[in-house]
VOBA-1610 file (N, C-alpha, C; in pm, whole numbers, padded with zeros to 5 digits, always signed):
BEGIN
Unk+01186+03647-01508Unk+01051+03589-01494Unk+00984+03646-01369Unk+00854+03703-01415Unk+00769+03736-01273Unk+00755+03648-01176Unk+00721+03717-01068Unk+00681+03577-00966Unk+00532+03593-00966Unk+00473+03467-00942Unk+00342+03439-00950Unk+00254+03518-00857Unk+00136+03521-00916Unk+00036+03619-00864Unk+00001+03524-00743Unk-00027+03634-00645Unk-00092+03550-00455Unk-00191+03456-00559Unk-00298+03496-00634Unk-00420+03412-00645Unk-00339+03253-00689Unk-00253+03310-00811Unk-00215+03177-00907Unk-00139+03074-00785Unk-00049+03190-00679Unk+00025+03038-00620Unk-00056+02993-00519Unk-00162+03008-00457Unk-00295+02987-00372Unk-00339+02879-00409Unk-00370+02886-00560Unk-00409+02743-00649Unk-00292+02611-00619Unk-00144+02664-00606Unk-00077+02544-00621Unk-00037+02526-00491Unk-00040+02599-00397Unk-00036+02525-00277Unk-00137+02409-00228Unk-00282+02539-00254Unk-00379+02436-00193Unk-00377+02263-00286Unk-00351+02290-00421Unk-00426+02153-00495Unk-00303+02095-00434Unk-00152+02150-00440Unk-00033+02048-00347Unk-00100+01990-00211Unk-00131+02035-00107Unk-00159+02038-00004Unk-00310+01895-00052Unk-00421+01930-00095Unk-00457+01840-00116Unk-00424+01662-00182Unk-00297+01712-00267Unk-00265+01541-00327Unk-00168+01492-00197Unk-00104+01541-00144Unk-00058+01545-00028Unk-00143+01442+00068Unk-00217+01498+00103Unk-00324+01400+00173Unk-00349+01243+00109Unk-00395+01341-00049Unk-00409+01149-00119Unk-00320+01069-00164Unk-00197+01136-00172Unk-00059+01067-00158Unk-00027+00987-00019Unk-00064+01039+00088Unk-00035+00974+00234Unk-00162+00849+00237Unk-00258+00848+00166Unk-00387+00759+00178Unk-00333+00656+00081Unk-00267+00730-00023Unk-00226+00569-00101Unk-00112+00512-00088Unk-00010+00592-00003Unk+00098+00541+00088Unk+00022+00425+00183Unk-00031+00487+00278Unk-00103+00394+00392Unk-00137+00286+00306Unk-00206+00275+00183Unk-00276+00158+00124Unk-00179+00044+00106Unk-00107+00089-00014Unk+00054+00016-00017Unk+00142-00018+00035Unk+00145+00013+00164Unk+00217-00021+00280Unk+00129-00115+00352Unk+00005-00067+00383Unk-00082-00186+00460Unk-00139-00310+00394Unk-00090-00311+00227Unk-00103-00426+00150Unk+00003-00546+00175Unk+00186-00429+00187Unk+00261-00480+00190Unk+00290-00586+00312Unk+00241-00484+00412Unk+00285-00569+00542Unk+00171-00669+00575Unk+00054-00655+00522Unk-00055-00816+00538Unk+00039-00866+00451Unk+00063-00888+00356Unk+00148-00984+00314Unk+00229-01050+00368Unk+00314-00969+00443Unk+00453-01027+00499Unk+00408-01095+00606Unk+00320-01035+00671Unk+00265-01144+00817Unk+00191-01259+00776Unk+00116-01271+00634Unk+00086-01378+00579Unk+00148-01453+00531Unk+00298-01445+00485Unk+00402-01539+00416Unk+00492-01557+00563Unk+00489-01478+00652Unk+00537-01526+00738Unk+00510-01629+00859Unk+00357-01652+00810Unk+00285-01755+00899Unk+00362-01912+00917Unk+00431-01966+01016Unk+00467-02079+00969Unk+00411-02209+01005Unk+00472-02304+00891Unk+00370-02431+00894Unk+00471-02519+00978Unk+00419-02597+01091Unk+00493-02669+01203Unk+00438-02799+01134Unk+00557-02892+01121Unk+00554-03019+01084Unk+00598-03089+01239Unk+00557-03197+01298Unk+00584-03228+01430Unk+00657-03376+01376Unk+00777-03435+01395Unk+00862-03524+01322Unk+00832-03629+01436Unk+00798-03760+01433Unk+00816-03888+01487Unk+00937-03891+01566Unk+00885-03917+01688Unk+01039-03958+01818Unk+01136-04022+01737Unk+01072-04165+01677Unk+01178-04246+01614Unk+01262-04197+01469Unk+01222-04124+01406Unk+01247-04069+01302Unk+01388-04072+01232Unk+01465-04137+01146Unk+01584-04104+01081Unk+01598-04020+01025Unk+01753-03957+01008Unk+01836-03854+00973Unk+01781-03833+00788Unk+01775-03978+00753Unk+01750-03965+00632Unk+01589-03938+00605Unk+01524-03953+00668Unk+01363-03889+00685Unk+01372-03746+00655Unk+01430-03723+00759Unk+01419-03604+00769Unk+01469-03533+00661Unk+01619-03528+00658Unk+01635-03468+00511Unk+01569-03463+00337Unk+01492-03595+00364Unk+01409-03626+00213Unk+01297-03523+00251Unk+01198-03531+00404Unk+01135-03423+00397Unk+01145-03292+00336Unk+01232-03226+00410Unk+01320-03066+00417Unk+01335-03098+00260Unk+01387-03151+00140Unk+01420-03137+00006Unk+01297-03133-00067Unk+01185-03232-00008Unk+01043-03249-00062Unk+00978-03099-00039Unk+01018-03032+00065Unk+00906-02918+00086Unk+01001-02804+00037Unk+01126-02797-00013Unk+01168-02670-00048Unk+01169-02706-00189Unk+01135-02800-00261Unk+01132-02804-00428Unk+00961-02782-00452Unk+00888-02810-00359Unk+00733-02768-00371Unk+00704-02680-00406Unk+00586-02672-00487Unk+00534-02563-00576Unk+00472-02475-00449Unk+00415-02507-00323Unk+00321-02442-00216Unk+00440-02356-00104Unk+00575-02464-00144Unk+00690-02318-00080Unk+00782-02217-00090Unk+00721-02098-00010Unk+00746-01978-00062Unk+00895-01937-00105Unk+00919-01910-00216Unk+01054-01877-00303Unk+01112-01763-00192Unk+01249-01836-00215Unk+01370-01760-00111Unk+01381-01773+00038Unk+01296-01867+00007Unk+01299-01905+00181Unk+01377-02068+00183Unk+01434-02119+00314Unk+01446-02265+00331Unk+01402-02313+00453Unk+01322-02434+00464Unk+01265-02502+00580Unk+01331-02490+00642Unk+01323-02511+00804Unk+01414-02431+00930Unk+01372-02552+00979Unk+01493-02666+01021Unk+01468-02772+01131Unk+01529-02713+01274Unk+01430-02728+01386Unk+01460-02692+01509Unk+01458-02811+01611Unk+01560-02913+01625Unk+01583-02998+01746Unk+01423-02991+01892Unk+01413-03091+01901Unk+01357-03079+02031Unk+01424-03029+02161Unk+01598-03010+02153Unk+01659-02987+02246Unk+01700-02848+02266Unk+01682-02782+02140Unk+01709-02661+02101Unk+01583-02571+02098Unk+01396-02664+02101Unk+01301-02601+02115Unk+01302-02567+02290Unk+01308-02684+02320Unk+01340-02675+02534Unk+01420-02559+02579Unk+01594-02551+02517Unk+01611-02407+02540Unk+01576-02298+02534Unk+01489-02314+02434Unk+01448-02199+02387Unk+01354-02112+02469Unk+01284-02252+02549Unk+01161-02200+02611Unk+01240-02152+02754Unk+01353-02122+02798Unk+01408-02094+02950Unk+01415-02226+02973Unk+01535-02171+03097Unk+01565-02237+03230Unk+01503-02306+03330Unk+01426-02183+03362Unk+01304-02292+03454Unk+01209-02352+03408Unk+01186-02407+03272Unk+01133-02536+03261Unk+01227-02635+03274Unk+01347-02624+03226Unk+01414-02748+03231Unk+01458-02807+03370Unk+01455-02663+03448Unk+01463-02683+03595Unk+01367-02785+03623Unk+01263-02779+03633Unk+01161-02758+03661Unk+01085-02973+03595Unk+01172-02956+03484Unk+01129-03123+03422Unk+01196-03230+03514Unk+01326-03130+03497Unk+01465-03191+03583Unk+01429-03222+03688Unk+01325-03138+03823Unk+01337-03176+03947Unk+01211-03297+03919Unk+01081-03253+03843Unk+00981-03416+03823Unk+01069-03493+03773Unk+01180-03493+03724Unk+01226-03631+03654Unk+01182-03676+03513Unk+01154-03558+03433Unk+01089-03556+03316Unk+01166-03574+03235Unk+01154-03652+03075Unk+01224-03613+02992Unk+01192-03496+02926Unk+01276-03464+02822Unk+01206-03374+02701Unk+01078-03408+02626Unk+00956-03378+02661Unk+00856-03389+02634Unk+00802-03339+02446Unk+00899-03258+02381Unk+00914-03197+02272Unk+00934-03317+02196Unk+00876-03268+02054Unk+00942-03285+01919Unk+01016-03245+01843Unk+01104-03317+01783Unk+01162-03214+01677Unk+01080-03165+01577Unk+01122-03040+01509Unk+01007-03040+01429Unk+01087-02935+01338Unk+00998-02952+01155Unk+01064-02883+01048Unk+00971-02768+01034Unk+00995-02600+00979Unk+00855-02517+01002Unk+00943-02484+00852Unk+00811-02419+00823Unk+00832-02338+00665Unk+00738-02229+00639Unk+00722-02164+00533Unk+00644-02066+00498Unk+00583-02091+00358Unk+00493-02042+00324Unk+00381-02077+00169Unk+00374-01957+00138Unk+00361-01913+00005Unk+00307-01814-00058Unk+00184-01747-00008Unk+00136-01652-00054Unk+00033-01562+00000Unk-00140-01651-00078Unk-00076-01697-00259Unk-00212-01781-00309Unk-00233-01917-00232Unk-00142-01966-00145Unk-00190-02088-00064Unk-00234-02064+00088Unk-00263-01954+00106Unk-00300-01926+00239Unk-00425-01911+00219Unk-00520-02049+00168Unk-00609-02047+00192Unk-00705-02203+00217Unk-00762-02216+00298Unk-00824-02306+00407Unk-00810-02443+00329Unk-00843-02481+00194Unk-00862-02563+00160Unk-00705-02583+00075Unk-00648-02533+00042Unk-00514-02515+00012Unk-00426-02590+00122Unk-00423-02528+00259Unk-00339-02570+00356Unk-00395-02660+00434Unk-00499-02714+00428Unk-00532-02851+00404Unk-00499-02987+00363Unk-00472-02955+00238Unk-00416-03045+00099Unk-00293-03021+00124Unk-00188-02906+00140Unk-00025-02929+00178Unk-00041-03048+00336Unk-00128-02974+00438Unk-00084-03081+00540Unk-00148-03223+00508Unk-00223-03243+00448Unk-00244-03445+00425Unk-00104-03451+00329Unk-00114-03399+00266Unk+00024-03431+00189Unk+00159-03433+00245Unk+00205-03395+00328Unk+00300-03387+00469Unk+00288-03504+00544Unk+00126-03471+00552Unk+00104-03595+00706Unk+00127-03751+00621Unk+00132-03788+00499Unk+00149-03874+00467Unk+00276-03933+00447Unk+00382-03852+00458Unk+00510-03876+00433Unk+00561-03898+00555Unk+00722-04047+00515Unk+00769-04139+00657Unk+00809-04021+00717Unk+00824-04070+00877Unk+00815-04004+00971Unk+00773-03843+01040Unk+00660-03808+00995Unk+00583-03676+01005Unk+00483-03750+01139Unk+00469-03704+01256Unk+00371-03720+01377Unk+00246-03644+01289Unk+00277-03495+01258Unk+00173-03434+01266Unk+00198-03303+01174Unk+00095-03193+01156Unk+00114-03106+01084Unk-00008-02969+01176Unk+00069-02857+01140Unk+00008-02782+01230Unk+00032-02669+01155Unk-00113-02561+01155Unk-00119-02459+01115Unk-00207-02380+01206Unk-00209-02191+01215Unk-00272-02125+01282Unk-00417-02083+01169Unk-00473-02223+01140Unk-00608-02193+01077Unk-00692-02028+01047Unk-00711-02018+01155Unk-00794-01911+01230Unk-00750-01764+01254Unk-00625-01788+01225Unk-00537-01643+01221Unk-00495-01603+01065Unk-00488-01685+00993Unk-00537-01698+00863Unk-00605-01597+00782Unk-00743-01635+00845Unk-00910-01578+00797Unk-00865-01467+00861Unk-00799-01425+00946Unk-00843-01314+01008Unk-00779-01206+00998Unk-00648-01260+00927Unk-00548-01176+00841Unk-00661-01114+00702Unk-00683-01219+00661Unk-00768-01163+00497Unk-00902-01079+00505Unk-00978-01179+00675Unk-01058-01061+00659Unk-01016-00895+00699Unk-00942-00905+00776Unk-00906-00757+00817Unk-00843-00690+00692Unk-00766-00760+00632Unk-00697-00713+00478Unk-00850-00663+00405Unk-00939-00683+00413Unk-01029-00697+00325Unk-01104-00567+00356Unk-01120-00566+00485Unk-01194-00463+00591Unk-01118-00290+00579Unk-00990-00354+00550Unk-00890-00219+00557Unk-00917-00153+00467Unk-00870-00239+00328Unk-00895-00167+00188Unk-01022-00116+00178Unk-01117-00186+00235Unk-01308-00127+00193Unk-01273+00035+00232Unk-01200+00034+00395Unk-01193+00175+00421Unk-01096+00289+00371Unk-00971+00257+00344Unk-00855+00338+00264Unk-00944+00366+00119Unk-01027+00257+00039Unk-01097+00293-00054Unk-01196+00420-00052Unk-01259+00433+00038Unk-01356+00505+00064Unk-01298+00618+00126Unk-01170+00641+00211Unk-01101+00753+00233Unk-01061+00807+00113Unk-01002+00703+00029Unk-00945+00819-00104Unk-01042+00853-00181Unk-01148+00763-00187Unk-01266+00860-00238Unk-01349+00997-00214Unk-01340+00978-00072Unk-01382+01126-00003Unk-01287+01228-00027Unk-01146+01201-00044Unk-01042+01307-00015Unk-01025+01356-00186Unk-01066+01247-00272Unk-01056+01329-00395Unk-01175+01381-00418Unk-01299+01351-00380Unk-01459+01480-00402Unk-01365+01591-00330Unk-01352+01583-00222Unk-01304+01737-00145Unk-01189+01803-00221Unk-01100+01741-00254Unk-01016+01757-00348Unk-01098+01869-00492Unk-01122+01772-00517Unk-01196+01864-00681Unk-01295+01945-00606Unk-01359+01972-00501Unk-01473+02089-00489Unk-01344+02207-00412Unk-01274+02155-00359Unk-01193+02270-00293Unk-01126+02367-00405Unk-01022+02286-00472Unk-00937+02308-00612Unk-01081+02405-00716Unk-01179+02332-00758Unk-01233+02402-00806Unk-01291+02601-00764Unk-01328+02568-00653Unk-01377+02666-00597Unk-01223+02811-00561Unk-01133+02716-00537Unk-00983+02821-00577Unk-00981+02850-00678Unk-01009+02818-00805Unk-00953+02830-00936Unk-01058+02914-00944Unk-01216+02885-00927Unk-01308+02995-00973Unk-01292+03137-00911Unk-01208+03165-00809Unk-01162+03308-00724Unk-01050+03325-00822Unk-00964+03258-00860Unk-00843+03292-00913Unk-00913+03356-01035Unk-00992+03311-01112Unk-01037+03361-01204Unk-01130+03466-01240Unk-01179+03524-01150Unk-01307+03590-01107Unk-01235+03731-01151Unk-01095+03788-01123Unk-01065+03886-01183Unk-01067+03931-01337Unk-01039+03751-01386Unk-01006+03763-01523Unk-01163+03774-01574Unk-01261+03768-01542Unk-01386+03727-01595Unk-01412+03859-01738Unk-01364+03942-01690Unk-01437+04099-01780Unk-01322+04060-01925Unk-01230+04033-01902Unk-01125+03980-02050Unk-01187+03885-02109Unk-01212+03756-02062Unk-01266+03657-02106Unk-01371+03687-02121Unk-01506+03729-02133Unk-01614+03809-02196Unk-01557+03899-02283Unk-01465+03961-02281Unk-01410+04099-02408Unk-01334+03992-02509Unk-01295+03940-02476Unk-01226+03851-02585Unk-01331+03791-02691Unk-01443+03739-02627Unk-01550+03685-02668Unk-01630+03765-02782Unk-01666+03864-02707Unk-01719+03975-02781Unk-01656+04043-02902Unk-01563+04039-02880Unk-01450+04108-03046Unk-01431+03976-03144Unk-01451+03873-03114Unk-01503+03760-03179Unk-01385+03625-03147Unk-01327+03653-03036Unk-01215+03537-03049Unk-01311+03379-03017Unk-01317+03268-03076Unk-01326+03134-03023Unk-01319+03103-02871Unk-01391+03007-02865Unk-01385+03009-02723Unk-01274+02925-02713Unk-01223+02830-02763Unk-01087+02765-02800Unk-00958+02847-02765Unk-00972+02920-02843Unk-00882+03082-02847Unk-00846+03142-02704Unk-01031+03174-02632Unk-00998+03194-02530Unk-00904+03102-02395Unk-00994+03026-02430Unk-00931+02938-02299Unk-00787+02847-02317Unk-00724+02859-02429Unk-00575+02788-02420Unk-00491+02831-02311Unk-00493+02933-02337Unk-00381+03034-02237Unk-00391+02993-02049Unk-00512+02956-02004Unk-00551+02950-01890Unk-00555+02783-01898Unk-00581+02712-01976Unk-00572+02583-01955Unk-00401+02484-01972Unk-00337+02563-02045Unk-00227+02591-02068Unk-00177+02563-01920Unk-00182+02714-01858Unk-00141+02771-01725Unk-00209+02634-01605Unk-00305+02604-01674Unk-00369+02502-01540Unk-00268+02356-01533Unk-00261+02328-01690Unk-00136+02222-01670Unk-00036+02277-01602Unk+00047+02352-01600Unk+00181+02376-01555Unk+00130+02396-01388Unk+00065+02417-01407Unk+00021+02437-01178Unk-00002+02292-01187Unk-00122+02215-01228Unk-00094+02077-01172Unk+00017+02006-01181Unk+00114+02047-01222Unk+00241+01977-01264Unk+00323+01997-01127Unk+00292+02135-01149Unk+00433+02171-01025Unk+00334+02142-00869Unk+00204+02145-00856Unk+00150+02084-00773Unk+00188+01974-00709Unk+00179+01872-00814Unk+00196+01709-00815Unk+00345+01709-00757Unk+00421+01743-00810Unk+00598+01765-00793Unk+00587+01793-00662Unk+00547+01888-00587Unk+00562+01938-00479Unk+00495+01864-00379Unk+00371+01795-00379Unk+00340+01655-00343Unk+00421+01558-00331Unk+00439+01497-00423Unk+00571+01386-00485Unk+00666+01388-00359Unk+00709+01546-00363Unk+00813+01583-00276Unk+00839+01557-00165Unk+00691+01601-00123Unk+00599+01594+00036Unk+00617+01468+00081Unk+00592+01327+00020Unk+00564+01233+00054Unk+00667+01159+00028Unk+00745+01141-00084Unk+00865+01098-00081Unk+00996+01108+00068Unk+00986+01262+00118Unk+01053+01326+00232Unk+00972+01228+00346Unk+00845+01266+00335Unk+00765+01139+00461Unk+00841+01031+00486Unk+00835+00955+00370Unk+00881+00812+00330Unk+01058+00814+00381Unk+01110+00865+00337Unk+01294+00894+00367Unk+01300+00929+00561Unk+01204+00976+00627Unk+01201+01006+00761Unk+01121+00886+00818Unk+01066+00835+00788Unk+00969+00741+00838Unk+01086+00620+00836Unk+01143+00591+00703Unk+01211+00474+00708Unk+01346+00504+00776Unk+01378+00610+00834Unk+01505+00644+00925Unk+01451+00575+01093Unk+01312+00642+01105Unk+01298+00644+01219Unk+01192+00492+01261Unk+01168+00400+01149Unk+01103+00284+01127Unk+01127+00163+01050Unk+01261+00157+01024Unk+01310+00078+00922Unk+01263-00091+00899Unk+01178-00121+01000Unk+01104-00245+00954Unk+01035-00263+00880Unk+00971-00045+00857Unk+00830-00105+00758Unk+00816-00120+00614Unk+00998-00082+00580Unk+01052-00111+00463Unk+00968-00052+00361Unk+00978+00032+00339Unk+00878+00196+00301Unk+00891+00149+00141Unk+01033+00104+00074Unk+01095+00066-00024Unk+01093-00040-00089Unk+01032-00118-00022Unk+01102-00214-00095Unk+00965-00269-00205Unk+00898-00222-00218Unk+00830-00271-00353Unk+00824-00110-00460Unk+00900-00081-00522Unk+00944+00059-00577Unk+00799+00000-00706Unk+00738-00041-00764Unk+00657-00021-00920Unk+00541-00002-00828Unk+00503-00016-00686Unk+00360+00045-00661Unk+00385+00161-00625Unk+00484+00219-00554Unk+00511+00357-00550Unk+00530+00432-00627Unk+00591+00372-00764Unk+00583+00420-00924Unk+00446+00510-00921Unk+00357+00382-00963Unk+00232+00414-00989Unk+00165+00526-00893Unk+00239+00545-00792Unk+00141+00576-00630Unk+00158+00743-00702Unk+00308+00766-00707Unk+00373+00914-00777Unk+00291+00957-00898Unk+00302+00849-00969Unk+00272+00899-01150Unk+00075+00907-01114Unk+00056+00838-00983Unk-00115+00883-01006Unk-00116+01037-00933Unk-00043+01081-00818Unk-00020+01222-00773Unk-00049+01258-00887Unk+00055+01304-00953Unk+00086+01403-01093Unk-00030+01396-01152Unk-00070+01294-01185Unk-00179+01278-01299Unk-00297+01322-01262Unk-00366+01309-01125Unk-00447+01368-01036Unk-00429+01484-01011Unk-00327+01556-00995Unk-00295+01711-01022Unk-00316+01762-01129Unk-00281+01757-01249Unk-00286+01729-01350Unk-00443+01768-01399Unk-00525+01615-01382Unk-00645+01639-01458Unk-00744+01740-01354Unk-00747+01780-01225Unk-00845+01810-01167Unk-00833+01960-01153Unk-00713+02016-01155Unk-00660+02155-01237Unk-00743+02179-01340Unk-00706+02116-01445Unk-00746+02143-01598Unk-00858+02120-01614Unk-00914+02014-01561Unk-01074+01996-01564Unk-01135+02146-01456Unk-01125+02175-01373Unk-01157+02305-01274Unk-01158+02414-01380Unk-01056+02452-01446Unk-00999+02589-01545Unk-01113+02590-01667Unk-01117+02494-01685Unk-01198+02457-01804Unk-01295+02501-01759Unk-01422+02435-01674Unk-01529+02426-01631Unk-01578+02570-01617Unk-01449+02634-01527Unk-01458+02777-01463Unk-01498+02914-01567Unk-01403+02846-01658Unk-01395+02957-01828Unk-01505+02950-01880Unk-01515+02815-01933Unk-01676+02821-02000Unk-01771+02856-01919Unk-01808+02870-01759Unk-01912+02894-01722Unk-01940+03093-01738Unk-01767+03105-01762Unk-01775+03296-01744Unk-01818+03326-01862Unk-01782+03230-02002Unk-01831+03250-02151Unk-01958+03259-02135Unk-01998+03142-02105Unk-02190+03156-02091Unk-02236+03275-02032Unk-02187+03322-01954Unk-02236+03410-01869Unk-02315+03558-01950Unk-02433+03607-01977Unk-02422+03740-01995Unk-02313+03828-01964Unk-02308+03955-02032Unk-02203+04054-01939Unk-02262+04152-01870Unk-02418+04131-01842Unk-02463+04200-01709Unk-02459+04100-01588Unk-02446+03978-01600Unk-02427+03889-01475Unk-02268+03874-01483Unk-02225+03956-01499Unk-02068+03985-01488Unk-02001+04084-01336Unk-02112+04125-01331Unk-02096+04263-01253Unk-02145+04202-01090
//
C-alpha cells in the first residue's frame, strides 16, 4: 500500500488537530457538569439536635432521613457528637472555654446530603419544616445562597463552553474545507475530463467522497486518541477529578468526535467537487 499523498495526510492531520480541540471543549463540558454536581450533592444539610434529646430520637431521626425520598442514594446521615464537633475545632478553644469556665457550647447534630433535583429553594425548604417538626430537632440549617450560586454559575459556564464549541466547529468546517479545496485543486482537470466524456456526476465524485469518509474516520480515531491519552495523564496526575467515572457521556463525547469528523470531511469533498463540476473548463486554468 502507498503512503498517502503530503496533500491527502494535511487533510487528516489538520481536521484531527481540529476535533482535538472540540474533543477537549466537550471534555471540559462533561467534567464541569460532573463536578457542579458533586459539590451540589455534596452540600450538607445540618440538623442542630435538642440538648435534651434521647438516644431513641435520634435514631428514629437518622432512619426517617435515610428512607426519604429527598436523600441522596448511597449515602448515610453522619451523626457528629457535640464533643467530637469541639475537637474538631482545636485545642485552643477548649483551652480557652476551659480557662472562662465554659461548657461545651455545641450541639450535637445529624448532617446529610439531597439529590441534585432537591437543591432547590423551595424544595429545601419543605425538607427543613419537615425536619424541624420532628421530636427533638433545635433547628435545621442549610447554605441557601451557595446553592443559587452553584446553578447560577453552572448555568453561566455551559452558556460559554456552548458558544466555544460553536465557534470551534464554524472554524472547524471553514479550515477543513478550505484544506480539502487545495487537496483537490490538482485533481480539478480529471474531474472536468471525466465530466466531459460523459461520466455522472455521481460517478464522479464516489471515489473522493469515498476517500473523504475514510480520512474522517481515521481523523476522529486519532482525536479519540488525543484525548482519551489527555484523560489517562490528567487522571494520573489529578485523580480527584475522576475523568471516569461517568463512561455513557464520554461514550457519546467519542462517538460525536468521529461523527463530526466524519460529516464535515464529506460534506467539504462534496461541496469542493461539485463546485469544480460547475465550473467552465476555461475557469479551470
Amino acid at each position: 500500500m502507498s503512503a498517502p499523498r503530503p496533500n491527502q495526510l494535511y487533510v487528516v492531520i489538520s481536521l484531527a488537530l481540529v476535533l482535538f480541540l472540540l474533543g477537549l471543549v466537550g471534555l471540559w463540558t462533561f467534567q464541569a457538569s460532573y463536578l457542579t454536581k458533586q459539590l451540589q450533592e455534596n452540600l450538607d444539610i445540618i440538623v442542630e439536635l435538642e440538648d435534651g434529646h434521647t438516644e431513641m430520637q435520634r435514631t428514629a431521626l437518622m432512619t426517617d432521613i435515610a428512607t426519604a425520598t429527598y436523600h441522596k442514594p448511597g449515602s448515610q446521615p453522619e451523626y457528629i457528637s457535640k464533643q467530637a464537633a469541639l475537637e474538631a475545632m482545636g485545642d485552643d478553644l477548649q483551652r480557652d472555654l476551659n480557662d472562662l469556665g465554659l461548657n461545651n457550647p455545641l450541639l450535637d447534630v445529624v448532617t446529610f446530603n439531597v439529590p441534585v433535583p432537591y437543591l432547590q429553594t423551595d424544595s429545601l425548604a419543605n425538607i427543613a419544616a419537615a425536619i424541624q417538626a420532628k421530636p427533638g430537632v433545635a433547628a435545621v440549617f442549610y447554605q441557601e445562597n451557595f446553592v443559587e450560586r452553584i446553578a447560577a454559575n453552572a448555568r453561566r459556564l455551559g452558556y460559554v463552553l456552548f458558544g466555544l464549541a460553536g465557534l470551534f466547529a464554524l472554524i472547524a468546517g471553514l479550515l477543513i474545507h478550505n484544506t480539502v479545496r487545495l487537496s483537490l485543486y490538482a485533481n480539478r482537470f480529471t474531474i472536468k475530463t471525466q465530466e466531459l466524456v460523459g461520466a455522472s456526476w455521481g460517478f464522479i465524485s464516489k471515489p473522493y467522497l469515498w476517500r473523504a469518509i475514510g480520512q474522517g474516520i481515521l481523523a476522529g480515531l486519532i482525536a479519540i486518541g488525543g484525548v482519551v491519552g489527555l484523560q489517562f495523564w490528567l487522571q494520573t496526575v489529578l485523580p480527584e477529578l475522576n475523568l471516569f467515572a461517568e463512561p455513557l457521556p464520554l461514550v457519546y463525547l467519542y462517538g460525536g468526535i468521529l461523527l463530526l469528523g466524519l460529516v464535515i470531511n464529506f460534506v467539504s469533498h462534496y461541496v469542493v467537487v461539485r463546485r469544480y463540476l460547475r465550473l467552465r473548463l476555461d475557469d479551470l486554468y
